[in-house]
C-alpha positions, 0 to 999 in steps of 0.5 A, a space after each residue: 500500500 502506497 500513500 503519496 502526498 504529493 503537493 502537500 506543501 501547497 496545496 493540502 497544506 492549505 486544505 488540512 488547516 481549512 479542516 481544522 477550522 470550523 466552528 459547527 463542524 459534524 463528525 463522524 467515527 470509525 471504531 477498530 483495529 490498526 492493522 497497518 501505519 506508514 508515512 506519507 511520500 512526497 512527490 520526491 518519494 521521500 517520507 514525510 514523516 509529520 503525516 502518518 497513514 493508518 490503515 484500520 479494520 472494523 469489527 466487520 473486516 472493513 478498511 478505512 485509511 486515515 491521515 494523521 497530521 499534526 493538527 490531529 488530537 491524539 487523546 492521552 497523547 498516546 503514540 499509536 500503532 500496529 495492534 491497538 484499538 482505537 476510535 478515528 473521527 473525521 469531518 463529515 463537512 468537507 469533500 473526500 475522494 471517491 475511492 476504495 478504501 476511503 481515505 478521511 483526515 482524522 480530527 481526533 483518535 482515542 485509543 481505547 479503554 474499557 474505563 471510558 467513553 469518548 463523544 466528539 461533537 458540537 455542543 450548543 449553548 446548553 451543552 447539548 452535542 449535536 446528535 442530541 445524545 448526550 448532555 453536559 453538567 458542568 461542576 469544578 472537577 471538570 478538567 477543561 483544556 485544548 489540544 496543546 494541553 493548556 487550560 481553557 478560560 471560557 465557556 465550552 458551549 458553542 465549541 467543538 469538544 472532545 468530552 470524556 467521561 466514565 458514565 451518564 444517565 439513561 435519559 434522552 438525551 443522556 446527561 454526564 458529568 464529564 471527567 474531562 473536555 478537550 475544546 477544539 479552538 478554531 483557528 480562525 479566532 486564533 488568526 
């Protein structure tokens, strides 16, 4: 399997920071099992080892290929590899290739645990995500940061977060009490 990036440093370079950048994005998840990684090759043919591919089989056998990149949040800050279980999100907004196995830019992966769950999404002014399934009680033991591991000082409604938490009520929408928030800043407000 070969992964070539070529024109990354224009134009692609371009493309991931406009994945990056949104402030209502949608996401969607693959959950399974890394069976193959590899850096990707530039037009030269030399590795370009700041972007990783990872080739991951589902529970039903199906391949999807990710494109890890620095602006990828790898929760736990956890290297990753050949053999682990892991969750890869990408956005549902922007255009993909048509091919097969698809081929997403991953925003987020969580290598799994059996002591939590993990839900990335958009949540609005009532700390509801987007799907309607899950909802956010805020209290001081909630750890609340961004993706370089610094302390946010504002609200996390209205933000894109990665939330984790260990359980929630049976209720619809579920309600939690996160163990920890990851904000997914926009980089438009940073500029």
């Amino acid at each position: 399997m070969d992964f070539n990036v070529s024109g990354y440093k224009n134009k692609n370079q371009e493309e991931i920071k406009n994945m990056s950048s949104c402030q209502n994005c949608s996401y969607a998840s693959v959950q399974g099992v890394i069976v193959d990684m590899m850096p990707a090759r530039a037009a030269d043919g030399r590795a370009d080892s700041c972007i990783l591919y990872f080739t991951v089989e589902d529970e039903n056998g199906n391949i999807v290929n990710f494109m890890v990149t620095p602006l990828t949040y790898v929760l736990d800050y956890k290297p990753l590899g050949v053999g682990m279980q892991c969750t890869f999100w990408y956005r549902t907004d922007v255009p993909t290739l048509l091919i097969y196995p698809p081929q997403y830019t991953a925003v987020v992966v969580a290598p799994q645990r059996r002591d939590r769950m993990v839900n990335v999404s958009f949540y609005d002014a009532a700390l509801v995500n987007e799907e309607r399934t899950l909802q956010l009680h805020m209290d001081r033991s909630v750890v609340l940061r961004t993706t370089n591991n610094q302390y946010f000082q504002g609200s996390p409604a209205n933000h894109n977060l990665v939330v984790t938490y260990t359980n929630s009520t049976r209720s619809i929408p579920a309600q939690t009490t996160p163990e920890s928030i990851v904000v997914l800043c926009d980089e438009m407000q940073q500029e």
